[in-house]
Backbone bond lengths (Angstrom), bond angles and torsions (degrees), N, CA, C in turn:
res aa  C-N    CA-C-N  psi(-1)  N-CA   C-N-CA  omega(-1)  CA-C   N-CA-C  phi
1 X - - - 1.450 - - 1.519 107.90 -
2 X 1.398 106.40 129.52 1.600 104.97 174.47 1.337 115.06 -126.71
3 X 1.592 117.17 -164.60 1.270 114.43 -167.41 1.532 102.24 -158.84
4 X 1.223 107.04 -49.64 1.889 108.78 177.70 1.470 135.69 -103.18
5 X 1.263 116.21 131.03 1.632 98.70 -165.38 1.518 104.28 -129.88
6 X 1.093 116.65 159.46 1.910 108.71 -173.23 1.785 111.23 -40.43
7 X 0.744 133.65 -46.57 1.621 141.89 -147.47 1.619 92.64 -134.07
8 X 1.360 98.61 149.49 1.425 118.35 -177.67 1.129 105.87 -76.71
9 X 1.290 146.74 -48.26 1.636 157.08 -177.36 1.345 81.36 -65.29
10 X 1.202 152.20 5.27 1.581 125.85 -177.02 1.994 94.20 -117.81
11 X 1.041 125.37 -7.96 1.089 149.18 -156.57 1.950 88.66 -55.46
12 X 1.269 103.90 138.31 1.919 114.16 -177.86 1.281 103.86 -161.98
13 X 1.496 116.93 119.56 1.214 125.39 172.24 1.794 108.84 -61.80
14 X 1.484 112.92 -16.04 1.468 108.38 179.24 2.001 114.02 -107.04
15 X 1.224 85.77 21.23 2.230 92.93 -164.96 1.725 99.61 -113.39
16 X 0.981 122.37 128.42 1.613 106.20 149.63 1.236 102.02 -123.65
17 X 1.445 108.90 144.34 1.668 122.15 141.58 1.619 116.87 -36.68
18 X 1.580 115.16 123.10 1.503 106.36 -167.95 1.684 84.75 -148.95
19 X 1.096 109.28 105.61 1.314 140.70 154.74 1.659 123.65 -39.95
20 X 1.253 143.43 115.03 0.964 130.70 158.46 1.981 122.33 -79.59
21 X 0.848 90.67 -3.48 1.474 107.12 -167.42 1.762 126.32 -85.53
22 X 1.132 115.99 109.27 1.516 72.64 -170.58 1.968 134.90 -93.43
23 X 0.970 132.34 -152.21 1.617 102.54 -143.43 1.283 99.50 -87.17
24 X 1.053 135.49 171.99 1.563 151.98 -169.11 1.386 108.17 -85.24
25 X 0.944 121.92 160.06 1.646 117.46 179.99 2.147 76.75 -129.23
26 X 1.755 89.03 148.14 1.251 91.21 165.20 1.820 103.12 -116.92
27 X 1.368 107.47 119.33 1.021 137.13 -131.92 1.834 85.04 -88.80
28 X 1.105 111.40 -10.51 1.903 104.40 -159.64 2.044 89.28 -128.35
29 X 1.302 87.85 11.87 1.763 96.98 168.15 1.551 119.36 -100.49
30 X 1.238 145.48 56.93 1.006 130.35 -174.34 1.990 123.81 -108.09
31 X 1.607 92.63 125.68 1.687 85.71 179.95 1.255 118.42 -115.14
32 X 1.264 110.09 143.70 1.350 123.58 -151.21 1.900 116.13 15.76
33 X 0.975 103.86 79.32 1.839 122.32 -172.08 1.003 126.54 54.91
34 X 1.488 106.20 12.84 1.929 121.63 175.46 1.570 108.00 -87.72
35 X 1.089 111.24 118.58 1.805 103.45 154.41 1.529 117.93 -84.30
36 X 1.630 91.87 121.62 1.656 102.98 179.46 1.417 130.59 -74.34
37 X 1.160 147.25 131.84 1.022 132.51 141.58 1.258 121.53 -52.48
38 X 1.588 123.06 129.31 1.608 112.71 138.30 1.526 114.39 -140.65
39 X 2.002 102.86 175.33 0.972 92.78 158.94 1.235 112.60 -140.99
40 X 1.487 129.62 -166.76 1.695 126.77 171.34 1.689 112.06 -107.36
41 X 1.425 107.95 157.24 1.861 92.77 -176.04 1.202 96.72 -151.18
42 X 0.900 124.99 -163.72 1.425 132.05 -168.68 1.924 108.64 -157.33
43 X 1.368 126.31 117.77 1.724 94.83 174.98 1.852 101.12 -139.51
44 X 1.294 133.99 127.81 1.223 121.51 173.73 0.913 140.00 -20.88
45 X 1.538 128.03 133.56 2.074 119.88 169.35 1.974 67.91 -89.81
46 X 1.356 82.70 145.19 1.808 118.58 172.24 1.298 100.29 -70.40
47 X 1.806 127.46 136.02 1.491 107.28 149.56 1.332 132.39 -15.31
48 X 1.377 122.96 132.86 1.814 95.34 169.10 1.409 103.70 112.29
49 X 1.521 99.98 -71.67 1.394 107.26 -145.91 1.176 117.83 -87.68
50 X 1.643 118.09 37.79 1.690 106.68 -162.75 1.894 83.33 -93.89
51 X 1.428 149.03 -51.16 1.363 128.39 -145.70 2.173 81.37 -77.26
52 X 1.051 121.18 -24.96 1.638 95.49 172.85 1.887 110.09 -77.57
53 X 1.292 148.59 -1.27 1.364 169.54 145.09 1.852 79.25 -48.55
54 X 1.397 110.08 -82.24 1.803 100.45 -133.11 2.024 82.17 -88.44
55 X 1.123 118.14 48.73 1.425 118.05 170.32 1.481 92.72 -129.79
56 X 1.515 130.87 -43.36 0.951 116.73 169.26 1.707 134.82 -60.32
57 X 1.255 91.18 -35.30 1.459 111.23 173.27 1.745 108.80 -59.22
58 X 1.088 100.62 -27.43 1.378 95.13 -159.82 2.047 105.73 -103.32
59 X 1.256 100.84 1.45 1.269 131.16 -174.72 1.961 99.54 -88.73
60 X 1.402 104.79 -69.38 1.471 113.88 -178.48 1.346 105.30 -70.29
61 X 1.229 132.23 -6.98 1.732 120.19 179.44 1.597 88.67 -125.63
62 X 1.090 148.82 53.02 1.468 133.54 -158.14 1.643 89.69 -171.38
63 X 1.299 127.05 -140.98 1.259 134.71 -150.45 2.104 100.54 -96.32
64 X 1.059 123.10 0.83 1.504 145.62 -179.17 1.930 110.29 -100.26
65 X 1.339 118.13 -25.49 1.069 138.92 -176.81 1.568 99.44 -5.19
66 X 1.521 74.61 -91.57 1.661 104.44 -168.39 1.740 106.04 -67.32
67 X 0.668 160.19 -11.49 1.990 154.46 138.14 1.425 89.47 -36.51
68 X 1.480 111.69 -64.30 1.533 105.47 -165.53 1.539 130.76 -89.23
69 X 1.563 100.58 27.59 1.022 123.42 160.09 1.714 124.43 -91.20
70 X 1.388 92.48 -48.01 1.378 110.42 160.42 1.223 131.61 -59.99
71 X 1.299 111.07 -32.07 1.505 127.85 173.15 1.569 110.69 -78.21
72 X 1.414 121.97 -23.42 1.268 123.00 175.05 1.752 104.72 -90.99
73 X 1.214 108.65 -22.19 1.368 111.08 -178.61 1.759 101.24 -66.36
74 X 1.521 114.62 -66.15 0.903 110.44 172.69 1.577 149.56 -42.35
75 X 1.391 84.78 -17.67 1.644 105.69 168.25 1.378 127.94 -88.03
76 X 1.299 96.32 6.49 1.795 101.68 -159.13 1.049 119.95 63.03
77 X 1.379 135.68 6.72 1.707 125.25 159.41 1.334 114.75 -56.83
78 X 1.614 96.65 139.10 1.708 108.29 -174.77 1.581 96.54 -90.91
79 X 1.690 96.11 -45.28 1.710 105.58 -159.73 1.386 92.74 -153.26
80 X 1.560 100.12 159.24 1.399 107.86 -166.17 1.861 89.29 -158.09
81 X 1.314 118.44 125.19 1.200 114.55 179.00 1.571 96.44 -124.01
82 X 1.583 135.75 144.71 1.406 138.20 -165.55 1.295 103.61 -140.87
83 X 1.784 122.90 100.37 1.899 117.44 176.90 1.237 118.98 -105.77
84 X 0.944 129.92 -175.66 1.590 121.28 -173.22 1.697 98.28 -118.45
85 X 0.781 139.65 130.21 1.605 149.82 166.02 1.084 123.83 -114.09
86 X 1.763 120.56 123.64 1.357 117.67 -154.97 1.998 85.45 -124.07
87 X 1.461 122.89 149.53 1.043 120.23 -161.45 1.888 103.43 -159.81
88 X 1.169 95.59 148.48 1.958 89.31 169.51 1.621 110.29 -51.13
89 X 1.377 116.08 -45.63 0.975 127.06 -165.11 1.753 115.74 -69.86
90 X 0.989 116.24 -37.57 1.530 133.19 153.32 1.706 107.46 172.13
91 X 1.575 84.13 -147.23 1.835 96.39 -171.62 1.663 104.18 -93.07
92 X 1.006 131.77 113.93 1.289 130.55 161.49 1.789 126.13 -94.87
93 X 1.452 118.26 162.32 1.371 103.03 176.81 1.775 97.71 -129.60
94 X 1.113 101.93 126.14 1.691 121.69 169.87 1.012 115.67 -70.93
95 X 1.677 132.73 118.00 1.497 149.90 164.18 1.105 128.27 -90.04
96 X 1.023 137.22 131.87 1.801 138.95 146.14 0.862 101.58 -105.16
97 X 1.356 121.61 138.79 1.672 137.37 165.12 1.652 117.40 -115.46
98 X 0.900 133.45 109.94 1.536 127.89 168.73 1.425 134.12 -121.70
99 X 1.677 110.69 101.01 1.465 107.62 -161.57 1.798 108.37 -128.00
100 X 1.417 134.17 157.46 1.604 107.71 168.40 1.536 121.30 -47.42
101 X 1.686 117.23 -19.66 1.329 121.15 -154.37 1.298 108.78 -158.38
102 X 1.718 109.24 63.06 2.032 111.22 164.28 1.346 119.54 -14.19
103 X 1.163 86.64 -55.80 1.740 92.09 -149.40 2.086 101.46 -86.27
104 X 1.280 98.37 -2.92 1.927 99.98 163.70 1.639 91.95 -98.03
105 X 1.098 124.16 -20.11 1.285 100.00 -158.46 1.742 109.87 -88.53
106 X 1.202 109.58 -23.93 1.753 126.45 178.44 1.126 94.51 -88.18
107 X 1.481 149.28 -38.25 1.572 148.17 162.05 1.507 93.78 -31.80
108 X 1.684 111.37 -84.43 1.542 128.71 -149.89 2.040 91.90 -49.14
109 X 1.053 112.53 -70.46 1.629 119.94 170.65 1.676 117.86 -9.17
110 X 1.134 107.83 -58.86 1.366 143.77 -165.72 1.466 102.05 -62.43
111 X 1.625 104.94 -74.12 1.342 119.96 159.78 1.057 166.02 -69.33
112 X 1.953 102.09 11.77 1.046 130.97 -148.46 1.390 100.34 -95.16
113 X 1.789 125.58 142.91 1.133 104.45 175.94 1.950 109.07 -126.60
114 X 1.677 96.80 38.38 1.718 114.98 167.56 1.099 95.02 -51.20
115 X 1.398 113.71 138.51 1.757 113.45 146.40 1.180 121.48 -37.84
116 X 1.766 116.62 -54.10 1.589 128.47 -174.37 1.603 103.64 -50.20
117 X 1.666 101.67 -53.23 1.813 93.22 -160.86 1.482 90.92 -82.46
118 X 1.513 135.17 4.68 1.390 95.22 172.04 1.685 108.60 -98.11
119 X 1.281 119.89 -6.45 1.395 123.37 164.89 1.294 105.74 -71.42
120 X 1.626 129.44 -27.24 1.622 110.20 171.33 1.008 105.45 -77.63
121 X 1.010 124.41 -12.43 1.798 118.66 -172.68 1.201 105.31 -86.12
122 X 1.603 124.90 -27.95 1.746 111.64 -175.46 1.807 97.94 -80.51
123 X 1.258 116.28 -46.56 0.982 105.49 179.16 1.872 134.04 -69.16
124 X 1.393 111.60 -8.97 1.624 123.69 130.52 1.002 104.06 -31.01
125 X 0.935 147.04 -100.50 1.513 167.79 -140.31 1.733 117.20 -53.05
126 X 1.227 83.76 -61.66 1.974 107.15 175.17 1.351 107.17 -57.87
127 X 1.378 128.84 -47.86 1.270 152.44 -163.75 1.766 113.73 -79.73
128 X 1.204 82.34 -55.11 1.784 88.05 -161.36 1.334 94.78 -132.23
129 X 1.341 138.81 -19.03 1.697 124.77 161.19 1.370 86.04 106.66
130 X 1.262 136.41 15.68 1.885 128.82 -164.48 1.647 94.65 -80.53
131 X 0.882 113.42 147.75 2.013 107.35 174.40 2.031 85.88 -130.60
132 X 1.126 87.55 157.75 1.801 119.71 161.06 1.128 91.61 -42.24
133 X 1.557 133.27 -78.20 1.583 114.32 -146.15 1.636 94.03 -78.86
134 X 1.193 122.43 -26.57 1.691 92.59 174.67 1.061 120.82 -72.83
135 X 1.243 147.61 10.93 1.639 170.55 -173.63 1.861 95.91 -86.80
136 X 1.364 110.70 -60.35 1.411 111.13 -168.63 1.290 99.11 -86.88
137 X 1.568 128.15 -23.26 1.664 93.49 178.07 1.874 121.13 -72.09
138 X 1.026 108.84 -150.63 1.675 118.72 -158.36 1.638 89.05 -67.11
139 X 1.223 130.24 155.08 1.349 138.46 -176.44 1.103 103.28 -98.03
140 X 1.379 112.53 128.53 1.660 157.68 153.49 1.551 120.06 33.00
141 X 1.421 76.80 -67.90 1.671 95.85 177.78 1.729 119.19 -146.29
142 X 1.355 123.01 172.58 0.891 115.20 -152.24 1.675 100.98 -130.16
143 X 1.431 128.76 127.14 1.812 137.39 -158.20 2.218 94.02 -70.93
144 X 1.104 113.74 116.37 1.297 114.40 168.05 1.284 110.13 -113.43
145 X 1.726 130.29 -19.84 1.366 101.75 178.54 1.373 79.81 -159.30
146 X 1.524 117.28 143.18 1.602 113.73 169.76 2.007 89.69 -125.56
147 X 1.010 135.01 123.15 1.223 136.93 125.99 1.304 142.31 -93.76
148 X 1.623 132.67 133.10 1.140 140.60 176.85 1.663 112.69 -156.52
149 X 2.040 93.85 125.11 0.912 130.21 -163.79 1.933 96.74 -45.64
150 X 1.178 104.95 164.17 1.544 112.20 164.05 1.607 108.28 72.28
């Protein structure tokens, strides 16, 4: 079962992008003496579902902040960047993820049985069609070039 595919027009609620590789470390990312992995992704707002999208959005940066700070803490997220992408194909939302360990950190998510992450997880779902088990398979996308100046 998949979920992500290079290009938005390629987009299948039944396809994922599945990597043989494993994830990239961005090598000119380091926090506090950790080298991070990350990567960037891309995953659909559902027909429909963009005013439930900018409710969530406005939920995790709004009066939810800090839970989902904790909840990213707990996941090992370092950084998490969230854009809005508008396309022929529909509405998509753009990710960066940056943690020592992707692939624990979409595991722990997946498997989590917080109240908080399991309300992010239904609303995954509602939103963007993301389920739990696509959480634990191979991650999203795959690091091809990290540059940073200095």
């Amino acid at each position: 079962m998949a979920l992500y595919r290079a290009f938005p027009q390629d987009y299948d609620a039944d396809a994922r992008l599945r990597s043989d590789a494993a994830p990239q470390q961005c090598w000119s990312n380091c926090v506090e003496g950790h080298v991070m992995e990350c990567i960037t992704w891309f995953a659909p707002i559902l027909p429909g579902k963009m005013d439930e999208w900018k409710s969530l959005i406005e939920e995790v940066t709004g009066p939810g902040k800090e839970e989902y700070g904790r909840s990213r803490g707990r996941l090992g997220l370092a950084r998490e960047v969230v854009s809005h992408m508008q396309t022929p194909q529909g509405d998509f939302v753009c990710m960066f993820h940056e943690a020592e360990d992707l692939d624990k950190a979409f595991h722990a998510l997946a498997t989590s049985n917080d109240p908080y992450d399991v309300w992010f997880k239904e609303k995954l779902q509602e939103v963007h069609g993301i389920t739990s088990e696509m959480l634990e398979g191979p991650l999203p996308a795959k690091l091809l070039f990290d540059y940073k100046a200095g």
